[in-house]
Structures are given as C-alpha cells and as structure tokens.
C-alpha positions as CSV (number, residue, x, y, z in Angstrom):
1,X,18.0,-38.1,-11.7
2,X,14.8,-36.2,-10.1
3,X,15.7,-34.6,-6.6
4,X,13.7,-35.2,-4.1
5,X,11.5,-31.9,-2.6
6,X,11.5,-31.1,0.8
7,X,9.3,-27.9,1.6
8,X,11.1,-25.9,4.5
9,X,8.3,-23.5,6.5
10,X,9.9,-20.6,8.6
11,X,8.6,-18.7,11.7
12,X,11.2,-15.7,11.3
13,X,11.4,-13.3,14.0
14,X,13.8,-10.3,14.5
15,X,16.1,-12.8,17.0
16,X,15.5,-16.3,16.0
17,X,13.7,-18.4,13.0
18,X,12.1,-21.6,13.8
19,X,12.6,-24.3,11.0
20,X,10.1,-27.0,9.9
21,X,10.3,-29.3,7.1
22,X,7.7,-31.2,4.9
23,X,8.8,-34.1,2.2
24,X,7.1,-34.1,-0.7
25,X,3.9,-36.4,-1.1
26,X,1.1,-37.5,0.1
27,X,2.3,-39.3,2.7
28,X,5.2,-37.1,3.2
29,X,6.8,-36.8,6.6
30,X,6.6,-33.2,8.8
31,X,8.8,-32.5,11.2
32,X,10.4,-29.7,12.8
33,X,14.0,-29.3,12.2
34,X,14.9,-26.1,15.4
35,X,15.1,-22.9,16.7
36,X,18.2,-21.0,14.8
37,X,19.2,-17.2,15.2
38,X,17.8,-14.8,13.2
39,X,21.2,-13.9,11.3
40,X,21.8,-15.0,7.5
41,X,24.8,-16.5,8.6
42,X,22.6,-19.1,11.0
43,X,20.1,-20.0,8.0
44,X,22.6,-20.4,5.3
45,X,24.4,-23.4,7.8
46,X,21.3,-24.9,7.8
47,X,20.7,-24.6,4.3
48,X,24.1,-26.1,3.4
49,X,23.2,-28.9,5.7
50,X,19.4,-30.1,4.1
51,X,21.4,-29.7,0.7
52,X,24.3,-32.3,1.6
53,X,21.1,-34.5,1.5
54,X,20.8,-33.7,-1.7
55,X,17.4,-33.1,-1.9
56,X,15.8,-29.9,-3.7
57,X,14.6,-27.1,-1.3
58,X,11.6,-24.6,-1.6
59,X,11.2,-22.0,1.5
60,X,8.2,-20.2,2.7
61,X,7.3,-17.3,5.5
62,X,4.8,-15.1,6.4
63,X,5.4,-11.2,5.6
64,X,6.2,-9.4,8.4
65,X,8.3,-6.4,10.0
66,X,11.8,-8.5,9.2
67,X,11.0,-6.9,5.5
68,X,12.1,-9.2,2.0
69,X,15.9,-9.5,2.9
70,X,15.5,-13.2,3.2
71,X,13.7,-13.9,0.5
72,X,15.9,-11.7,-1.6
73,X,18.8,-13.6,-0.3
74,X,17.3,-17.0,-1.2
75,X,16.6,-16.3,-4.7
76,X,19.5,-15.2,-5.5
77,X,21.5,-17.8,-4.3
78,X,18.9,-19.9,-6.9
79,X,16.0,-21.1,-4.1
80,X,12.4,-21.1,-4.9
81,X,11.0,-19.4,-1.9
82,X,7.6,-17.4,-1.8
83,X,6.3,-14.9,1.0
84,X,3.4,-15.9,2.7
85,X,-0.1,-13.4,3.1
86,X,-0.9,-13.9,6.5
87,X,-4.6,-13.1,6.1
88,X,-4.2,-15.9,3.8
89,X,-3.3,-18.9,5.5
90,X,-6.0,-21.4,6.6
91,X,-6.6,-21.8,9.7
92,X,-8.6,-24.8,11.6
93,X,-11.6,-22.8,13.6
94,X,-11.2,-24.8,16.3
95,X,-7.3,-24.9,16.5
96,X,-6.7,-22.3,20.2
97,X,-3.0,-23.5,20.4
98,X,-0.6,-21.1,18.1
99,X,3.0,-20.9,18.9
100,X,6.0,-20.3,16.4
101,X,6.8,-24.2,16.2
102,X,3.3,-24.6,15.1
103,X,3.4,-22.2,12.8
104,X,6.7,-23.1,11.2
105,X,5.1,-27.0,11.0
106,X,2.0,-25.1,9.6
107,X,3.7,-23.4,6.7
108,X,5.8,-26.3,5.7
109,X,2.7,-28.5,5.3
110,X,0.4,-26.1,3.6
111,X,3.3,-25.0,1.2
112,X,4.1,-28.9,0.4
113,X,0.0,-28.9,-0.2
114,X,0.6,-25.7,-2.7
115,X,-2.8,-24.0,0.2
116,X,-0.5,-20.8,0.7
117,X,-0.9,-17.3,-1.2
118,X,2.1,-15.3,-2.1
119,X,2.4,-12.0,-2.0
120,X,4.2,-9.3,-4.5
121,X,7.8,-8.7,-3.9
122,X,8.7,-5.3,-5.0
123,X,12.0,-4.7,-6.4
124,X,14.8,-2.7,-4.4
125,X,13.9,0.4,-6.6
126,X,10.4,0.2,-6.1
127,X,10.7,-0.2,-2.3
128,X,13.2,2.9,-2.0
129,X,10.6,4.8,-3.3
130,X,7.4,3.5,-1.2
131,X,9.4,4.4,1.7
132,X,10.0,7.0,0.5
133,X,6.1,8.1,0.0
134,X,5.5,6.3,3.2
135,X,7.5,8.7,4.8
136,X,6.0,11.6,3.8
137,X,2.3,10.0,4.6
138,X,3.9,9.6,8.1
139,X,4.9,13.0,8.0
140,X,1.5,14.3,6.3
141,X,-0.3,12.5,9.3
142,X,1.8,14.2,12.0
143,X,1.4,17.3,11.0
144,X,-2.3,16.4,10.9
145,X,-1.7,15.6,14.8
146,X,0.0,18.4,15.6
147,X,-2.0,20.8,13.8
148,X,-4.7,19.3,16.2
149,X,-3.1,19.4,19.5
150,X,-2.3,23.1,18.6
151,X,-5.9,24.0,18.1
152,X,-7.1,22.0,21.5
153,X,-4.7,24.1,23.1
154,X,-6.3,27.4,22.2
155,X,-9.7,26.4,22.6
156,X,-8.4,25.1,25.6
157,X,-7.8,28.6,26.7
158,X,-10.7,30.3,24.9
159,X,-9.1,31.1,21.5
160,X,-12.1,30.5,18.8
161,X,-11.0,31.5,15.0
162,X,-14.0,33.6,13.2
163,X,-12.6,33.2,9.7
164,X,-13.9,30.4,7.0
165,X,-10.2,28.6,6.5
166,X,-8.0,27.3,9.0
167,X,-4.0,27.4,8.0
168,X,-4.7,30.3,5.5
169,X,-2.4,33.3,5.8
170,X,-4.9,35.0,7.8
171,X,-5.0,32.1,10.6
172,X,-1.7,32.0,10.8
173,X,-1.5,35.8,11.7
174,X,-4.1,35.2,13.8
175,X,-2.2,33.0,15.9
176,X,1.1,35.1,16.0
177,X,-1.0,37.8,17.5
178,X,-2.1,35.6,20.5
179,X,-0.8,36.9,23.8
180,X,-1.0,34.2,26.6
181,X,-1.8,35.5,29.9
182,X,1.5,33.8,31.5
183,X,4.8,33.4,30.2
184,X,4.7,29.2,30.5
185,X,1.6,28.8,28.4
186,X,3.2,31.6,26.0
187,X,5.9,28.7,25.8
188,X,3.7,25.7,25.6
189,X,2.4,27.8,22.3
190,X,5.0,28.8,20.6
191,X,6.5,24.9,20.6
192,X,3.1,24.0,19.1
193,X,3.3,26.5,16.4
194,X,7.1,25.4,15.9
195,X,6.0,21.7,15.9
196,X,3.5,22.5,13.5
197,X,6.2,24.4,11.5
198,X,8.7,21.7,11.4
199,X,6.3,19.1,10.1
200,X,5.0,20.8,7.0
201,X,8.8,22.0,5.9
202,X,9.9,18.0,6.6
203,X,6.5,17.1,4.1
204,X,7.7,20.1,1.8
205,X,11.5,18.6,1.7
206,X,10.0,15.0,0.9
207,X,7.6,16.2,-1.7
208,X,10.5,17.6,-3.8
209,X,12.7,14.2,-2.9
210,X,9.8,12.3,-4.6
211,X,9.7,15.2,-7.5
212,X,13.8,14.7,-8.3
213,X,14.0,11.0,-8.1
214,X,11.1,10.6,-10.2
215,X,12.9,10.7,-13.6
216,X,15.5,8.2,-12.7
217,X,13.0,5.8,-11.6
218,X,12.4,2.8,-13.9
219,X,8.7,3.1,-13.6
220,X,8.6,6.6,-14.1
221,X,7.1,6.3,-17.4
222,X,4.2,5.0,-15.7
223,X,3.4,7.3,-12.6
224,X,3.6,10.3,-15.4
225,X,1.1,8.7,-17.8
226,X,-1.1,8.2,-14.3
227,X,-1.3,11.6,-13.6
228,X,-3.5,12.2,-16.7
229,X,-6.2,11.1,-14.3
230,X,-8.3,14.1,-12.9
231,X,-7.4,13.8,-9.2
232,X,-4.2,11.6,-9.7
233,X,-1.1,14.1,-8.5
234,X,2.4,13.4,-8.3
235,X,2.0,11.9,-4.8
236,X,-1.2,9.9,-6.1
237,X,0.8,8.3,-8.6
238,X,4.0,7.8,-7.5
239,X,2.1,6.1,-4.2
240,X,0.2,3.6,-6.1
241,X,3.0,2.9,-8.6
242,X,5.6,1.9,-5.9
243,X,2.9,0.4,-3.4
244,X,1.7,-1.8,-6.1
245,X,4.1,-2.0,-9.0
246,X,3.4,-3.0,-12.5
247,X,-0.3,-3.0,-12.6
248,X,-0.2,-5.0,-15.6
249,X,0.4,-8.0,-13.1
250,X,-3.0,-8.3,-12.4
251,X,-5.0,-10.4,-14.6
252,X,-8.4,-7.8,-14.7
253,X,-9.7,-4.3,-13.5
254,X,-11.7,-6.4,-11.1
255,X,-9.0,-8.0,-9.6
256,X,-7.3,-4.7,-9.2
257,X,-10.4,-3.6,-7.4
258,X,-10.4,-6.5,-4.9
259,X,-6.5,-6.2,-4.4
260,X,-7.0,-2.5,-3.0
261,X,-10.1,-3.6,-0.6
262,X,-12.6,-1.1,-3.0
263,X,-14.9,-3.8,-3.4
264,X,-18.0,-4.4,-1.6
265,X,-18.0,-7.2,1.4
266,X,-20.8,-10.3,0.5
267,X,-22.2,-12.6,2.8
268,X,-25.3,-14.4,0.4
269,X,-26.6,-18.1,0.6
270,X,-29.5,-19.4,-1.6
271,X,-31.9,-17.1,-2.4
272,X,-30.3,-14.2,-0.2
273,X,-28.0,-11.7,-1.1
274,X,-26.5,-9.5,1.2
275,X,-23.6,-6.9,0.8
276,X,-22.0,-5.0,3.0
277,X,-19.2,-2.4,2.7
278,X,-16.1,-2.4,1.4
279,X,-13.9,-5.3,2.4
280,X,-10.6,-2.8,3.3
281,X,-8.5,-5.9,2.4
282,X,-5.4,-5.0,0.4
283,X,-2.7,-1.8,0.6
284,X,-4.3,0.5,2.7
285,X,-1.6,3.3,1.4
286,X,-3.5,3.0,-2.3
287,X,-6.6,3.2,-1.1
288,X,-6.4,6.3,0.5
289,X,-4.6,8.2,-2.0
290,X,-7.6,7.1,-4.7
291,X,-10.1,8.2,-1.9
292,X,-8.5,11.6,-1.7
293,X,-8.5,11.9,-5.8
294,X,-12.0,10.6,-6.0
295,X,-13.1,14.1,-4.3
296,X,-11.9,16.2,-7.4
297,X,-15.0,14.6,-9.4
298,X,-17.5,16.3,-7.8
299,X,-17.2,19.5,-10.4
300,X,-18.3,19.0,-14.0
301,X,-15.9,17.3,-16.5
302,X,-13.1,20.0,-17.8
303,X,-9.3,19.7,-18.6
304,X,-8.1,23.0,-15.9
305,X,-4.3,24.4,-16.9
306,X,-3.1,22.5,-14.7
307,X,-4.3,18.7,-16.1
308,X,-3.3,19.8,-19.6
309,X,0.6,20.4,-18.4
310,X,0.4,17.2,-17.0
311,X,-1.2,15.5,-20.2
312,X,1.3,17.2,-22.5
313,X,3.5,14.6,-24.4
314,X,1.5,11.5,-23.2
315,X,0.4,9.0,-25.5
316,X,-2.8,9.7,-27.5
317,X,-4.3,6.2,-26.3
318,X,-3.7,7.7,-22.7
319,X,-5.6,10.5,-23.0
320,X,-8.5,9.2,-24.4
321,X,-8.7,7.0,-21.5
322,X,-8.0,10.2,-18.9
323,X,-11.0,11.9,-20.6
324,X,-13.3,9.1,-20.8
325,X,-12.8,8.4,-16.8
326,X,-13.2,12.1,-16.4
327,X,-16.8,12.2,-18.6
328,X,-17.7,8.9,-16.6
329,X,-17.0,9.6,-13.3
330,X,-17.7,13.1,-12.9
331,X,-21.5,12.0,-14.5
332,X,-21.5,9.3,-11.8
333,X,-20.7,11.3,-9.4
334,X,-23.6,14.0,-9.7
335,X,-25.5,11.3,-10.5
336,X,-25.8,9.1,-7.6
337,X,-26.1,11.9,-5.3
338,X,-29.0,12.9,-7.0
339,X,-30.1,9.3,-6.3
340,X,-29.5,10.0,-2.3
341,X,-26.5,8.3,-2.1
342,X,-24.6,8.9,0.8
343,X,-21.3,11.1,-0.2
344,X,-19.0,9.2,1.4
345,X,-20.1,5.9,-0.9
346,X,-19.8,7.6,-3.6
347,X,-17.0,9.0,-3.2
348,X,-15.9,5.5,-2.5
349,X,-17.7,3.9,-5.3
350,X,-15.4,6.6,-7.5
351,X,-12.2,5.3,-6.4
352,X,-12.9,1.9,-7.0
353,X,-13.0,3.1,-10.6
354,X,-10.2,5.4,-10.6
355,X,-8.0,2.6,-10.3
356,X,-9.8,0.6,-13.4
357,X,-8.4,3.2,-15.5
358,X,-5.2,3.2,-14.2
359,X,-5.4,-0.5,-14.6
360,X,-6.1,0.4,-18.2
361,X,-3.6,3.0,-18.4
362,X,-1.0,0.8,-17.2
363,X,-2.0,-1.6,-20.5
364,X,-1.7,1.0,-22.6
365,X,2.0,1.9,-21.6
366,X,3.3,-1.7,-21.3
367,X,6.0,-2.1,-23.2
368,X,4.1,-4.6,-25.6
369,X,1.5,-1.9,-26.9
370,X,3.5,0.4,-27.1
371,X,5.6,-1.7,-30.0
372,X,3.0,-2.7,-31.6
C-alpha cells in the first residue's frame, strides 16, 4: 500500500525550529505543526509522532550557520531531506511580512510544489578539510589586517619605507631599527610587530596541516592532478576540491562557471542585449583562489622547475590538458590587453577558464576513465 507524503518545512535556528507541514497534492492541506527546541532530541519526538500516522516524510531547510548536522541525522535514519539555497527560494515581490512561521509554511509548500533548489552536501571528510583551508584564509586575511594597522602606525608617526618590497628581509630590519620617541609607543610597536609575527607562523602551521593530511584524503588524487594547472598551488587546489567536491557533479564547464559566480550578469529583452559584470553568485572561497592563480598567466607559456615536480607521475591525458590551458590562456591573456582590456577583466575572464580545465581535469581522473 502507497504512503501517503507529507512535506515537513523547517525554520531551524540555533534555539528553536519552527515546524510546518504540506500533504501531498494539489489540493493538499498546509499547516503549521509548532515551535520545538533546537536539540535533536526535540525533532526526533516529533518525527516519531507524524510517523505513527503512517504517512511517508520528506524534510526541507534553508542552509545556514546550524551547519548539515540535521540533515546528516535525517538521512541516516532513512529520511529524504534536502537543504534549501536561500538565494533560491521564490519569493512574492510584494510579500513585506517574513517571520519564521512564514517561512517554515513557505518551505513546506514550495518543497511539496518540487520550486526549491538544493544545495551540495559535502561529506564529513570533505568539510574537515574546507575548514580547515577556511581557517587558514581567516588567518591569511588577518595577517593582511594586521600587517596594515602596523604600517598606519608608522606612517602615523612619520616612518615612510624607501625600499621597492614591503615584508622583505630588508623591511623587516628596517622596522627592528625603529626607535620610538617614548617608551608607550615603543610598546604599542613592538605588539604590532608581534601580532604581525604570530599570524604568519599560525598560516605557516596550517599550511603544513593541509600539506600532511593531504595524502590521506579521499580526494587527494584529485587536488594533485589540479595542481598541473599553472597558478593552481597546494592551497588552490586543495580549496576548490573541498569547497566544491567532485567536480564531475556538474553536468558542463559552463555550469561550473555559473556555480563559482565567473560568469557575466545579463539583463536583455527583445532586441537589447545588455551584460554587466560578473554575477559573484556561488562559493566565494573558489573564486578567489582562481582569481589569485589567474595572475601567474601574464608571463609567456613555459613549464618552470617547479610545475614539472608537480606534473611528475600525473596521467598523460592530464598533462595535455595543463599545457593546452597554459598555451590558451597565457595567449589570452597578452592578447586582450593588447585589445585595452582592463586588467582586472581579464584577469577575471582567465579564471573563469581556469576552472573549465579543472572541470576537464576532474573528467579525466574520474574513476570511469581512468578504467577504461
């Protein structure tokens, strides 16, 4: 006999989860079930309470801080349950009223309608390591900050650097032999410098985390074969690797693109055709990391020492592709400049097609090629 379907929609917040509930069909009837606590303990009561019912349940919630534990928890126990995009769900123009019963009511009856988008759930391994390179892009950016504040302080006080590098050897001696005229500010320094200090040895320590773990991480075969890519480094790699997963999940190289934001914005109707710049939808985190290779093609296409110890025992097919991009892009590059491009959309326009090839890449090394 054919359960019937009842689609639950939940609002789930760090101390409470509001519950609404959608039958299945056309005519189906909405209605919101509570306000429960935010603790497994509270959900799974409810749960065993629609199933004495005896009706089949199929969950849905927007992504948020809370993280995947609930969802993780409902599929195990054999739910369907999907995690909601928030950019994603429709929303009425005209509807000014938004509270979390609405929304619970609101996710129940667009997931019975089958209007919502789901987003990638990474596996526990994966995410270990994105926080892991999240962490050391948190760390990367404080010591960005702090490098700052450090310099606004001696400016501050009339301290200008001659030299062509800043944080070279020689900068660095040039701020140990600063004298402060009073012992305070002589403080104030010297906790900048130590600041600065302890930031790069915590982004030093999680470098060589990343570096360790790598090898006995399930998708390790993958971040190394990316890093045939000129530009692509350990970080680059390992970043978009556990930020986005198996590439192979998405259906095209253009789809890819659109994921990551790296495609330009539209807005045309009949005749007219206008585009705009990129739409920055997507992971952020990848699309920086490809922005920050996309710099290295500016030079003329050559495999350095360094690219060839990193293409060394990669698949043939792999580093075909790695030297095509590398032809390609490094043309493209000098070429639109030439053009007038402004650098910054090229640049741009090169890291939309870095990740093409690591969408190709990615093909090449699934496990279904690579038998064949």
């Amino acid at each position: 006999m054919k359960k019937n379907i009842t689609f639950v929609g939940l609002d789930v917040h760090k101390d409470s989860i509001d519950v609404a509930l959608a039958d299945a069909g056309r005519d189906g009837d909405i209605r919101f079930y509570g306000t429960i606590g935010g603790d497994f303990e509270s959900l799974h009561k409810v749960i065993r309470k629609l199933q004495s019912k005896g009706v089949e349940l199929r969950f849905a919630y927007e992504a948020g801080p809370c993280g995947y534990d609930i969802y993780r928890s409902l599929t195990k126990q054999g739910f369907d349950c999907i995690i909601v995009a928030p950019s994603k769900i429709p929303r009425k123009s005209g509807d000014r009223i938004k509270n979390d019963r609405r929304d619970a009511l609101n996710l129940a009856r667009l997931h019975c309608s089958g209007d919502l988008t789901a987003v990638y759930v990474p596996t526990t391994e994966d995410e270990a390591m994105r926080d892991l390179t999240r962490a050391r892009e948190d760390t990367v950016k404080a010591l960005r900050i702090s490098r700052q504040v450090l310099l606004a302080f001696l400016l501050r006080h009339g301290h200008r650097y001659s030299g062509r590098s800043y944080w070279t050897k020689a900068h660095k001696n040039w701020i140990a032999d600063i004298k402060m005229p009073h012992r305070a500010q002589q403080i104030a320094l010297q906790e900048y410098v130590h600041a600065v200090q302890e930031q790069l040895e915590r982004a030093d320590r999680l470098t060589r985390q990343i570096q360790e773990l790598l090898p006995h991480w399930s998708q390790a075969p993958l971040a190394t074969a990316l890093q045939a890519l000129r530009g692509v480094s350990l970080i680059v790699a390992v970043t978009t690797v556990a930020e986005l997963g198996d590439l192979t999940r998405f259906e095209s190289a253009k789809q890819l693109m659109a994921y990551l934001g790296l495609v330009p914005s539209e807005h045309s109707s009949g005749g007219t055709t206008r585009r705009g710049g990129i739409t920055k939808t997507g992971n952020g985190h990848v699309r920086r990391a490809l922005t920050e290779a996309a710099h290295t093609y500016c030079h003329p296409a050559r495999e350095s020492r360094i690219l060839l110890a990193r293409l060394e025992g990669l698949p043939p097919e792999v580093r075909q592709i790695a030297w095509k991009a590398q032809v390609r892009l490094c043309g493209r590059f000098r070429a639109l400049l030439a053009r007038g491009k402004n650098k910054k959309t090229v640049i741009t326009a090169t890291a939309r097609e870095i990740s093409a090839f690591m969408w190709a890449i990615a093909h090449a090394m699934s496990p279904t090629r690579v038998q064949q």
